[in-house]
TIKOL-680167 format. One line per field, with one value per residue: residue number from 1; y, z, x of N, C-alpha, C, O, CB in turn. Coordinates in Angstrom, 1 decimal. Atoms other than C-alpha are relative to their C-alpha. Glycine has a CB too. Layout:
N
i = (NUM_...)
n.py = (Y_...)
n.pz = (Z_...)
n.px = (X_...)
ca.py = (Y_...)
ca.pz = (Z_...)
ca.px = (X_...)
c.py = (Y_...)
c.pz = (Z_...)
c.px = (X_...)
o.py = (Y_...)
o.pz = (Z_...)
o.px = (X_...)
cb.py = (Y_...)
cb.pz = (Z_...)
cb.px = (X_...)
***
This chain:
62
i = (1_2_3_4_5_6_7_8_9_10_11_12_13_14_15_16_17_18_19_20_21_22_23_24_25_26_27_28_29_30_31_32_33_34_35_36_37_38_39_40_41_42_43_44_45_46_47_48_49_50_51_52_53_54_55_56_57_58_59_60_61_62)
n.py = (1.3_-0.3_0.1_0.9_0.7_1.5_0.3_1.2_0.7_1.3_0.6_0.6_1.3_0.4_0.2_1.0_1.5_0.3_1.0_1.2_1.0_0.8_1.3_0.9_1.1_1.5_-0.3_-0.7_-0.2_1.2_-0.5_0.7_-0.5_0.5_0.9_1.1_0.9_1.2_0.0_1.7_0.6_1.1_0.6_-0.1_-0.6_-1.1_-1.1_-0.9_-0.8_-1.0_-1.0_-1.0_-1.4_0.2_0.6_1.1_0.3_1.6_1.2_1.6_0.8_0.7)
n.pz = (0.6_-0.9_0.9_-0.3_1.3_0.5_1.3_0.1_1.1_0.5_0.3_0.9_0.0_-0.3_-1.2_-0.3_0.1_-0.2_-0.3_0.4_1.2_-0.8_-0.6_1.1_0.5_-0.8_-1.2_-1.1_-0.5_-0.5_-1.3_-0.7_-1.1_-1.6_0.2_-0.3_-0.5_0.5_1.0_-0.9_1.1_0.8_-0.7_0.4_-0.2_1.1_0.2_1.2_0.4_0.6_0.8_-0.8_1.1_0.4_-1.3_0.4_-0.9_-0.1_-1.0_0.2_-0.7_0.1)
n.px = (-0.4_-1.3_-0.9_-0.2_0.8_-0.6_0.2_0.5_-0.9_0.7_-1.2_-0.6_0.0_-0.8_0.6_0.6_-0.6_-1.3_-0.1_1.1_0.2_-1.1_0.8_0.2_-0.7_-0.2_-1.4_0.5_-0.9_0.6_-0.5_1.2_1.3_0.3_-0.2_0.4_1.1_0.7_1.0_0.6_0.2_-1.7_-0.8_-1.3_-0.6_-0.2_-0.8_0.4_-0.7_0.8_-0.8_-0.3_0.3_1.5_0.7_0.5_-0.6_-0.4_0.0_-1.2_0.4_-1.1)
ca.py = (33.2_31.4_31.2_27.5_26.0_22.1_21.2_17.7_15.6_12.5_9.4_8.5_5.2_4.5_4.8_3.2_-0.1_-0.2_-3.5_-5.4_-6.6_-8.7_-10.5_-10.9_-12.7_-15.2_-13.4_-12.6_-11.2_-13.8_-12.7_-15.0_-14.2_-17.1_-19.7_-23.7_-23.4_-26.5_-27.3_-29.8_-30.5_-32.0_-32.7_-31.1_-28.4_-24.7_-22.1_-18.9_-16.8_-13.1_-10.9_-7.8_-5.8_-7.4_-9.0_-12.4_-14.8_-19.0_-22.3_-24.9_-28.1_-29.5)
ca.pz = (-10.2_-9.2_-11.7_-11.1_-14.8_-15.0_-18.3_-19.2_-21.4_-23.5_-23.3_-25.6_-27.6_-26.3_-22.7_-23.1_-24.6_-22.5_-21.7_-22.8_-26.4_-24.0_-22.4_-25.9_-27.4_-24.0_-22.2_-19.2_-16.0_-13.4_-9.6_-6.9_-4.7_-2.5_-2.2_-1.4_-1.1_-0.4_-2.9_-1.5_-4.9_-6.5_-3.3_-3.9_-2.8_-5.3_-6.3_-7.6_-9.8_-11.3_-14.3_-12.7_-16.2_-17.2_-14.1_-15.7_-13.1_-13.0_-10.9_-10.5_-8.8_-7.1)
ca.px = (-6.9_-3.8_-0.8_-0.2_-0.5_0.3_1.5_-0.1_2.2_0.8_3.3_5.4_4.9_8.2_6.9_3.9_5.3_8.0_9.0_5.8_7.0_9.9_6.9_5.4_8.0_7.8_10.8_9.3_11.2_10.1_10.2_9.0_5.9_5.3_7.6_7.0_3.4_1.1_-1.2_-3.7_-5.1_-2.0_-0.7_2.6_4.7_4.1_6.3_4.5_5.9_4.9_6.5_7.6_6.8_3.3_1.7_1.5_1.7_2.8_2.8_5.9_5.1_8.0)
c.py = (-0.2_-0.5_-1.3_-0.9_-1.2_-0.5_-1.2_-0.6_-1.7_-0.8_-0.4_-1.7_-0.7_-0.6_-0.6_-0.9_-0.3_-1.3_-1.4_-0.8_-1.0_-0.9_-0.1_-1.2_-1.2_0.4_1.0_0.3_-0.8_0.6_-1.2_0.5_-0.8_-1.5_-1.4_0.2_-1.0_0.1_-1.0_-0.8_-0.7_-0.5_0.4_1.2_1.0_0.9_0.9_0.9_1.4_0.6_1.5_1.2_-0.1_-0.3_-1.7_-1.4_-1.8_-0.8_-1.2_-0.7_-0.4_-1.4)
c.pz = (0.2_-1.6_-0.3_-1.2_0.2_-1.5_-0.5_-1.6_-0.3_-0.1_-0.9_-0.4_0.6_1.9_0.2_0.1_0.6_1.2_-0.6_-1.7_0.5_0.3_-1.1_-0.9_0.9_0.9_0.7_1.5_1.7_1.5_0.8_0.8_1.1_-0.2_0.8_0.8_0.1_-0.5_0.3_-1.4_-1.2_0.9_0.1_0.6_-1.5_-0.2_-0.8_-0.3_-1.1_-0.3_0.9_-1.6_-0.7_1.0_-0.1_1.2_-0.5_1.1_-0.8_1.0_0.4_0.4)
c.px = (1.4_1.0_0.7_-0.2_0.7_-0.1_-0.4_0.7_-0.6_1.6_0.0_-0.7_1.6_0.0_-1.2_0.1_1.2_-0.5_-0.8_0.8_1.2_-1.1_-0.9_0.4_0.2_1.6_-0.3_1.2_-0.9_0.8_-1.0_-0.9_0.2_1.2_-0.2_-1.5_-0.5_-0.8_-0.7_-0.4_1.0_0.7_1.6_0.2_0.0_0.8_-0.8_0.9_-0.5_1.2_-0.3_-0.5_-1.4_-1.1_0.1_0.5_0.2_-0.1_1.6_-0.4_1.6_-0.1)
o.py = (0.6_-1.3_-1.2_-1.8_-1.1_-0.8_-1.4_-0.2_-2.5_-0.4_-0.9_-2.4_-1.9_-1.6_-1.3_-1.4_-0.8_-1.5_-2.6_-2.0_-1.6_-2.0_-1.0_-2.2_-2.2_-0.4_2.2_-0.3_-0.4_0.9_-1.6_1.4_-0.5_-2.3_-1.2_-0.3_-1.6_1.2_-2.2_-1.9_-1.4_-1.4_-0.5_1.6_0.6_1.1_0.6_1.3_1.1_0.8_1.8_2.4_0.8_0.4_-2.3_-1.5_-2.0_-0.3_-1.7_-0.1_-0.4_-2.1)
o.pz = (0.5_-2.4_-1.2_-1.1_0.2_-2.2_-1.1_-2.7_0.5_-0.4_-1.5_0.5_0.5_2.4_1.2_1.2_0.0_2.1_-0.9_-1.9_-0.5_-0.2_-0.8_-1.3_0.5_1.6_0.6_1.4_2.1_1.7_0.5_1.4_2.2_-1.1_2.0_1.9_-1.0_-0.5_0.5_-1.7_-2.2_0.6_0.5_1.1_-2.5_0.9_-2.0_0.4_-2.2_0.4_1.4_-1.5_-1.4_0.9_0.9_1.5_-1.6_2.1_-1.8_2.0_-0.5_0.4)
o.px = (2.3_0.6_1.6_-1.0_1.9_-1.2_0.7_0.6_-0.9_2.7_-1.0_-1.3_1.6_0.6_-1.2_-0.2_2.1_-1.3_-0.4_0.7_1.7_-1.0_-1.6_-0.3_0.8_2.4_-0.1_2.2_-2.0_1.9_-2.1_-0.4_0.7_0.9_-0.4_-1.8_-0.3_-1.3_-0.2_0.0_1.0_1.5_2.3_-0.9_0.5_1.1_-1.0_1.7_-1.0_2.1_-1.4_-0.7_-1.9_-2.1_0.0_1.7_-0.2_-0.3_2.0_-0.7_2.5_0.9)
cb.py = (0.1_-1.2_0.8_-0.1_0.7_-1.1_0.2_0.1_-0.1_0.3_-0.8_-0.1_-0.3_0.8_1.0_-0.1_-0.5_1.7_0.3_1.2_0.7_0.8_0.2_0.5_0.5_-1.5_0.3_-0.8_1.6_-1.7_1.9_-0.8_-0.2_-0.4_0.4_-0.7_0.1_-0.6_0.0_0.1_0.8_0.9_-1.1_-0.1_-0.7_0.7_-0.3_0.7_-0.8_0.8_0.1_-0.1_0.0_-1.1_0.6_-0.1_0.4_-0.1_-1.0_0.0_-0.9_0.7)
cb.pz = (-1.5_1.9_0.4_0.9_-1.6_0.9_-0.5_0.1_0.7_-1.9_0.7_0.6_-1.4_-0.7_0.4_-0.3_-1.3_0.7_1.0_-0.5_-1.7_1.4_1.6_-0.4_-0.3_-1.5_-0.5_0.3_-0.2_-0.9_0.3_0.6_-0.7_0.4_-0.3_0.8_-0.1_0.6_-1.4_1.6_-0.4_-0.9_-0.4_-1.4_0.7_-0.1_-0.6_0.2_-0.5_0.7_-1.9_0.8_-1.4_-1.0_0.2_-1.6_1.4_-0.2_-0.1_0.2_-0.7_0.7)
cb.px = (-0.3_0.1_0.8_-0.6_0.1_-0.7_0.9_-1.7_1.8_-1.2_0.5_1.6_-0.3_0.9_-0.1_-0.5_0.1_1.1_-0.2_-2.1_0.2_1.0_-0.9_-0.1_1.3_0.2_1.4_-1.4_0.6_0.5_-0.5_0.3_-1.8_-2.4_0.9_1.1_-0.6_-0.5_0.4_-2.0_-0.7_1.5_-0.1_0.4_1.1_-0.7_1.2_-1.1_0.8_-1.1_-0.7_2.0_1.2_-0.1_-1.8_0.5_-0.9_1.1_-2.0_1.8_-1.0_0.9)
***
């Protein structure tokens, strides 16, 4: 038998919720993905945009 024990550590609530109650309150951290796509269905020029700490993603029309 080999001597090799891995100790298995439960996270913290401080590590779990880290970050999320920022994108609860609506202050999210806003990174762009794709910028000026076309959008044939509005016709317009998109900007997507995804929170770097929740996934939550967005559309701007310009």
């Amino acid at each position: 038998m080999s001597d090799n024990v891995i100790a298995f550590k439960r996270p913290s609530a401080k590590e779990k919720h880290k970050g999320k109650t920022l994108c609860r309150s609506g202050f999210h951290k806003w990174k762009v993905v794709t910028e000026r796509k076309f959008d044939v269905k509005q016709g317009k020029l998109v900007t997507l945009y995804e929170c770097t700490r929740c996934g939550k993603r967005k559309t701007t029309a310009h």
